[in-house]
C-alpha positions as CSV (number, residue, x, y, z in Angstrom):
1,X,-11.0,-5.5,-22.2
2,X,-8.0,-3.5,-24.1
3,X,-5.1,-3.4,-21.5
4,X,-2.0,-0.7,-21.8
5,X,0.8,-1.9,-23.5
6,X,4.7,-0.7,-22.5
7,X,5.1,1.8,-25.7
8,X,9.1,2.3,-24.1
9,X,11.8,0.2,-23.6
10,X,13.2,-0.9,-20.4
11,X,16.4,1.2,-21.6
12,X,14.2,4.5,-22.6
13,X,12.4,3.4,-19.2
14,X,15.2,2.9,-17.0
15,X,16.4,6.8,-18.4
16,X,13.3,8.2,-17.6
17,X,13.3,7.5,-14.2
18,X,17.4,9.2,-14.2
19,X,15.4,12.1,-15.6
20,X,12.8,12.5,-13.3
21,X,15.5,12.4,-10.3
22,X,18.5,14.7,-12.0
23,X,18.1,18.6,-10.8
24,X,19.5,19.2,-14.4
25,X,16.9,18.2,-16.4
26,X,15.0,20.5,-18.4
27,X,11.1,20.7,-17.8
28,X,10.6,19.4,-21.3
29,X,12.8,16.3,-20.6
30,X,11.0,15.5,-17.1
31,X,7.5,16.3,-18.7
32,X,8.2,13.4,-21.6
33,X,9.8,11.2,-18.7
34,X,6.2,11.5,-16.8
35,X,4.8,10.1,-20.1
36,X,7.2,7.3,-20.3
37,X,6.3,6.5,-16.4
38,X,2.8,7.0,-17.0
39,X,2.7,4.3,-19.7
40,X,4.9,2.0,-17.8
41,X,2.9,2.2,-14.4
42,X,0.1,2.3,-16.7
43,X,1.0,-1.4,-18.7
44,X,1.5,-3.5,-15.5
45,X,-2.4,-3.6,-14.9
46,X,-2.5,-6.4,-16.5
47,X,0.3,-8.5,-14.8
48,X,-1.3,-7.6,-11.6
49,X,-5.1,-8.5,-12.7
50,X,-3.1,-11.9,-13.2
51,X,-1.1,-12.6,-9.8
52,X,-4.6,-11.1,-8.3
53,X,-6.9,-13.2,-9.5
54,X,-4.4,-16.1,-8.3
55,X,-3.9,-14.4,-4.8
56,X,-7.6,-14.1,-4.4
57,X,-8.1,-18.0,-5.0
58,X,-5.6,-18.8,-2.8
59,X,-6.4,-16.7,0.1
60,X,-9.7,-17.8,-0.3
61,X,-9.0,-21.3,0.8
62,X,-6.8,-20.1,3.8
63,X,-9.6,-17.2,5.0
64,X,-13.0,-16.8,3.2
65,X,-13.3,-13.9,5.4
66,X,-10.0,-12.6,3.6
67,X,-10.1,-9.0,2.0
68,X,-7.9,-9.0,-1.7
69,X,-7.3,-5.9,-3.5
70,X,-5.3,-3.9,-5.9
71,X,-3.3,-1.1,-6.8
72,X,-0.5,0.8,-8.9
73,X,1.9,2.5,-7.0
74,X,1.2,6.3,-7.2
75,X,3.5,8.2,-8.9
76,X,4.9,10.9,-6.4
77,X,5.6,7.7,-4.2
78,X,7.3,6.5,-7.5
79,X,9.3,9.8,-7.8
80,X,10.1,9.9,-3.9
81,X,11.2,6.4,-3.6
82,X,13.5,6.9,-6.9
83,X,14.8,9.8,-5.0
84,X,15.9,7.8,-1.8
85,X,17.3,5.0,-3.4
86,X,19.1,6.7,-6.5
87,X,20.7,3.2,-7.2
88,X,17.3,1.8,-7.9
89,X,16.0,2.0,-11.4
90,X,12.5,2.6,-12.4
91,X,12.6,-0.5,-14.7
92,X,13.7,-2.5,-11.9
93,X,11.0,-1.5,-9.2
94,X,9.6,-3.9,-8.1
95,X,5.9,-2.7,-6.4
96,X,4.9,-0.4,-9.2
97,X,2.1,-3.3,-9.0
98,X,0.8,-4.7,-6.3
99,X,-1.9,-6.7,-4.8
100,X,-2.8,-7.3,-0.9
101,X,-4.5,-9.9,1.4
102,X,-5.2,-9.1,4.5
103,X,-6.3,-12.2,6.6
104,X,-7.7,-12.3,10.1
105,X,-4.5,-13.5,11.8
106,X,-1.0,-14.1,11.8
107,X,-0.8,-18.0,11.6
108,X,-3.7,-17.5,8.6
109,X,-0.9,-15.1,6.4
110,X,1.6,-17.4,7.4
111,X,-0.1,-20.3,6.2
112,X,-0.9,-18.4,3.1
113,X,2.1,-17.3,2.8
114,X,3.7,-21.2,2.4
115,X,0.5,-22.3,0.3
116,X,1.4,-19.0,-2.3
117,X,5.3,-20.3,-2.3
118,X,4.3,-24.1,-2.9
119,X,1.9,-23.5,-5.3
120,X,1.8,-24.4,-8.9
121,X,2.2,-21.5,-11.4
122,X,3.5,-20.2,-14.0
123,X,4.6,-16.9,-12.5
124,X,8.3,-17.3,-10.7
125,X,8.9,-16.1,-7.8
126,X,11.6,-13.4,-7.0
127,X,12.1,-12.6,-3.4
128,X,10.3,-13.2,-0.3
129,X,10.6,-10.3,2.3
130,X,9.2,-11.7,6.0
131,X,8.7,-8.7,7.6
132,X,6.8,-10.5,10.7
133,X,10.1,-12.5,11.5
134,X,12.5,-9.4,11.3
135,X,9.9,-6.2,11.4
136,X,11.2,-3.2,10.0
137,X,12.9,-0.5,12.0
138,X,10.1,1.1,11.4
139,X,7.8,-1.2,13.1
140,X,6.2,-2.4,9.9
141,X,5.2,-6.3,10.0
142,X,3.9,-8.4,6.5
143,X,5.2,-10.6,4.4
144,X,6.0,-9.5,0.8
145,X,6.4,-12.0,-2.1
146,X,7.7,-10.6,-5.5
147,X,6.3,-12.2,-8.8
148,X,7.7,-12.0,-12.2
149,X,4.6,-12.6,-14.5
150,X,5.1,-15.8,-16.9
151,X,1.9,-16.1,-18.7
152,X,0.3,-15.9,-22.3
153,X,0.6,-12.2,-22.7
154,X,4.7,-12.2,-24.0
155,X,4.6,-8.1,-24.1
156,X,4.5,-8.3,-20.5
157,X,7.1,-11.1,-19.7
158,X,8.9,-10.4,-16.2
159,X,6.8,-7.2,-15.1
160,X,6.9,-7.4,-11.4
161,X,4.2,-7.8,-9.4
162,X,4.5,-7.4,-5.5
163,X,2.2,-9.4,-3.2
164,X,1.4,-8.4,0.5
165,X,0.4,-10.7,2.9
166,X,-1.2,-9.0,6.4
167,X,-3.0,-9.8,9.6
168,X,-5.8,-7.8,10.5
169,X,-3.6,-6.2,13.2
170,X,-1.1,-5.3,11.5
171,X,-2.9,-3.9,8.9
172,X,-4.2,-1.4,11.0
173,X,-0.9,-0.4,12.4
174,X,0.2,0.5,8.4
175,X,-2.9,1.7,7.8
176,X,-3.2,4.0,11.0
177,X,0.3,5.2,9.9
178,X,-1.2,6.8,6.9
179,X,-3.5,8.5,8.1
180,X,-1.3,10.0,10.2
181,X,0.8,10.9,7.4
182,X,-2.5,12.2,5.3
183,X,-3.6,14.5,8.1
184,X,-0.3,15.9,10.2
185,X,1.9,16.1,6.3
186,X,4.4,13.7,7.3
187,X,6.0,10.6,6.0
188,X,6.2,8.6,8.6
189,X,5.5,5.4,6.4
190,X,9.6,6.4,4.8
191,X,10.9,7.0,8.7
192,X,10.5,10.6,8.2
193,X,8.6,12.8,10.2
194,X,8.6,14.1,13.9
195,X,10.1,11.8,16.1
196,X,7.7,11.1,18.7
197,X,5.2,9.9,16.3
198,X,8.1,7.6,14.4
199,X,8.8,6.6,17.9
200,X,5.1,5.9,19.3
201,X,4.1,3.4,15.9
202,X,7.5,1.1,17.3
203,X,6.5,0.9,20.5
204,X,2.8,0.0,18.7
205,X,4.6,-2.5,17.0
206,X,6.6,-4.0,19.5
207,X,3.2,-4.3,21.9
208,X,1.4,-5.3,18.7
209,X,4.3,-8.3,18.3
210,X,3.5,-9.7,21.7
211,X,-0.7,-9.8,21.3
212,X,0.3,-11.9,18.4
213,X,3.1,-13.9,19.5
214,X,6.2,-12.7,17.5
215,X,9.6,-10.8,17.2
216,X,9.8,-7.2,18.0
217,X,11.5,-4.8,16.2
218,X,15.3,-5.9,16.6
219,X,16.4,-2.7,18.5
220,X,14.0,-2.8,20.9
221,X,13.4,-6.8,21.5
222,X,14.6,-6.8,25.2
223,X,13.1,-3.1,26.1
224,X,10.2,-3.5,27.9
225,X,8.1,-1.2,25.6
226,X,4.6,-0.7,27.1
227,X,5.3,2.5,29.8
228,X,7.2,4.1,26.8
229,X,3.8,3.6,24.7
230,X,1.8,4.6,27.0
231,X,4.2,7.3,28.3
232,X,4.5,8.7,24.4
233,X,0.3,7.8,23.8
234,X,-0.7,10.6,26.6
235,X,2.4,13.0,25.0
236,X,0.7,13.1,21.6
237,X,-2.6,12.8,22.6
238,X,-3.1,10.6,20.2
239,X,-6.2,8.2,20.8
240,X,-7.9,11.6,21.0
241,X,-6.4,13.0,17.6
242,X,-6.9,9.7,16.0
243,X,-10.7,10.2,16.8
244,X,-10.9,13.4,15.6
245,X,-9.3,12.8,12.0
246,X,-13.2,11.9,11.0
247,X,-14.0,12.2,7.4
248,X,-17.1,13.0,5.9
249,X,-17.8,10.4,3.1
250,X,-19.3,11.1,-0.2
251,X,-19.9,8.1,-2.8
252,X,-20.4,8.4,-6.5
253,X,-20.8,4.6,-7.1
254,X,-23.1,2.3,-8.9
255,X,-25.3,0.3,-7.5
256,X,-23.9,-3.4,-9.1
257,X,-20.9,-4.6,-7.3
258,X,-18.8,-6.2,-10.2
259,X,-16.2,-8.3,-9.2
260,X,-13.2,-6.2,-10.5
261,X,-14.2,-2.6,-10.1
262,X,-12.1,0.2,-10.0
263,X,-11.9,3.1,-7.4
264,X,-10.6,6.3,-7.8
265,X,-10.6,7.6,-4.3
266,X,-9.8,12.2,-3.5
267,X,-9.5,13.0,-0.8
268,X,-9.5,16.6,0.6
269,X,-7.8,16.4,4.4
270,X,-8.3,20.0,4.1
271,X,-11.9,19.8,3.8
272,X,-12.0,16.3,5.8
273,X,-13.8,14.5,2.7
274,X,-12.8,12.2,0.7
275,X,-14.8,11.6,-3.0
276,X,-15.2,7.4,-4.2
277,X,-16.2,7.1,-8.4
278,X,-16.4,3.8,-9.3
279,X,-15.8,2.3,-12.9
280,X,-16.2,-1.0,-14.2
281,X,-13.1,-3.3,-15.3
282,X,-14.4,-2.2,-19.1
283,X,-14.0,1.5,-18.1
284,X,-10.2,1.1,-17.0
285,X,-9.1,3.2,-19.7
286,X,-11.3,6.0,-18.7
287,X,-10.4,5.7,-14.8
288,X,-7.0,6.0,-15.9
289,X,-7.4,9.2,-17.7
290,X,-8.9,10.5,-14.9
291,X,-6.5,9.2,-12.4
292,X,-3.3,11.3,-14.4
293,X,-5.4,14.2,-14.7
294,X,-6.2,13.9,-10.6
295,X,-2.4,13.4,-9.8
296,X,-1.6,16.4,-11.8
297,X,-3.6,18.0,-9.9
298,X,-2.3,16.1,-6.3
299,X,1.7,17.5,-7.5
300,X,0.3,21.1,-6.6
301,X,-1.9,20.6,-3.8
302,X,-0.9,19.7,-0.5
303,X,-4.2,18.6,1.4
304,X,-5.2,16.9,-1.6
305,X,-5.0,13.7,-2.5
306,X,-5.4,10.6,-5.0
307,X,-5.5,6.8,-5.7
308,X,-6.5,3.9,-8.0
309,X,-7.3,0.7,-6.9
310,X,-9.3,-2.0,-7.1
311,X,-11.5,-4.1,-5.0
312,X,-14.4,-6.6,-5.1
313,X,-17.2,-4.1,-3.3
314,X,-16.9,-0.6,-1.5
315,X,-17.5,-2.8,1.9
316,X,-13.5,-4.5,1.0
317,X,-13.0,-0.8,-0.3
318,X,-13.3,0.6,3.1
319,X,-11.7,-2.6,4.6
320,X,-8.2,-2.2,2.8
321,X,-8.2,1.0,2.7
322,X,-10.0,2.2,5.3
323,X,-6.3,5.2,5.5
324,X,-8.5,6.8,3.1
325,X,-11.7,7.3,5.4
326,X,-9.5,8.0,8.3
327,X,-10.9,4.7,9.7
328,X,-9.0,4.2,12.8
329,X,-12.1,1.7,14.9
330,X,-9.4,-1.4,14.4
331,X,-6.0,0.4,15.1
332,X,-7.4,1.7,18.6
333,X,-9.1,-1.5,19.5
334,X,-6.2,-3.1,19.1
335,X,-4.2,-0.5,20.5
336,X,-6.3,-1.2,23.5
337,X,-5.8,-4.6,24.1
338,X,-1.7,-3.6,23.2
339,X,-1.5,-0.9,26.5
340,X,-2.6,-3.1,28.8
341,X,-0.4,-6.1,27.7
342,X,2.9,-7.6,29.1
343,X,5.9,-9.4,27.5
344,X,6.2,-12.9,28.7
């Protein structure tokens, strides 16, 4: 296996990202800034097949019905977040990688969560972001742990690599906000969109935090949110709409189910389809060509659509991701149990 190496320095890197934020710059400048953040992106595969292959053996022993996969950041979502944060600095971001398990309940992530932190390893930890104790305004609940990779590999020495630890349920709150976002052209995942539907995913939240015994969003911890989340439910119609964003699946796959396979997933929310390819861990370098010549294409298209990511099988493909196939059977079952729920 012949991983991408960093061909820039973290200065060169850090002025990229500058570059590919300042109004000023010349097409030519922001055209060899994608390059530099192409490579970049491109060399922290590595760090994250590392901190994944960890993460996967220790969720393992907390869940063995656990779901662990991978992916890079995309890089409009690269771009965008450099854009609202101009202080950050693309040598310094630290979820360019990241890798997720999503376990089947709160007290499971939790207690993976403390068996991550106390474990033996060479990698250091960074930061630990509980998002289940203090949820984000937003309504989003996980725990994040940042790694900075310590192994044999010295070109790679303190990449970051961002873990993600999730219940089912709220898994399918972030995931049921993407597709949203995929299929109305919002961003409701950065707080920005129409307000109803920023306003009807914390109320979710807040109902979701009581099924599993937790904080609410801080604003809202002594509202009593259920008849605004059913009040703002029948407004949007939007068990109805979540139905309807059905996509047709097509699958370009192989039949083996190697362990670390790649998934470049398009989709079309135009055409309500969404295309899977599938490449071994020994055809990285070609998925990745193919990803950056599908993103290109993604900067001019609206109702179009790409990602990279990895996965053990297409049935943990569809599991993690299931954003992608508009998949919304867990959100509204849990959303079911949430509307008829009371704080105690």
């Amino acid at each position: 296996m012949r991983w991408v190496l960093p061909e820039a320095s973290k200065k060169s890197v850090k002025r990229a990202g500058e570059i590919l934020i300042d109004k000023e710059s010349t097409e030519e400048q922001k055209l060899n800034a994608m390059e530099i953040l192409s490579n970049w992106r491109a060399a922290h595969a590595y760090p994250m097949h590392a901190v994944l292959m960890f993460l996967r053996r220790k969720s393992l022993e907390v869940d063995n019905s656990s779901i662990v996969v991978q992916r890079l950041k995309r890089t409009p979502s690269i771009v965008r977040k450099l854009k609202r944060y101009p202080q950050m600095k693309l040598h310094r971001m630290q979820d360019i990688s990241g890798c997720r398990s999503v376990v089947k309940s709160v007290k499971k992530a939790e207690e993976l969560s403390l068996s991550i932190i106390n474990s033996r390893t060479r990698h250091n930890l960074h930061k630990i972001d509980n998002y289940i104790e203090n949820p984000k305004a937003s309504g989003y609940r996980s725990i994040h742990l940042v790694y900075k990779y310590n192994g044999d590999k010295h070109n790679y020495k303190d990449f970051f690599v961002e873990i993600q630890l999730r219940s089912r349920i709220q898994h399918a709150w972030a995931t049921a906000v993407e597709i949203v976002d995929a299929f109305t052209k919002q961003a409701l995942k950065s707080s920005h969109g129409k307000q109803d539907w920023i306003d009807f995913f914390r109320y979710v939240s807040c109902q979701f935090s009581i099924l599993e015994s937790r904080p609410k969003i801080k604003e809202l911890s002594n509202a009593d949110t259920l008849p605004r989340l059913i009040s703002l439910e029948k407004k949007l119609n939007a068990i109805a709409r979540f139905k309807a964003f059905a996509v047709s699946a097509q699958y370009m796959t192989k039949k083996n189910d190697n362990k670390s396979d790649f998934f470049l997933l398009e989709l079309d929310s135009k055409k309500n389809e969404i295309l899977v390819s599938q490449y071994s861990t020994d055809e990285l370098n070609i998925a990745t060509e193919k990803y950056l010549e599908k993103e290109n294409r993604a900067r001019h298209e609206n109702e179009y659509d790409v990602v990279l990511v990895a996965a053990k099988s297409v049935h943990d493909l569809k599991t993690a991701y299931p954003n992608y196939f508009a998949d919304s059977k867990e959100f509204l079952k849990f959303l079911d149990q949430a509307m008829t729920v009371k704080a105690i």
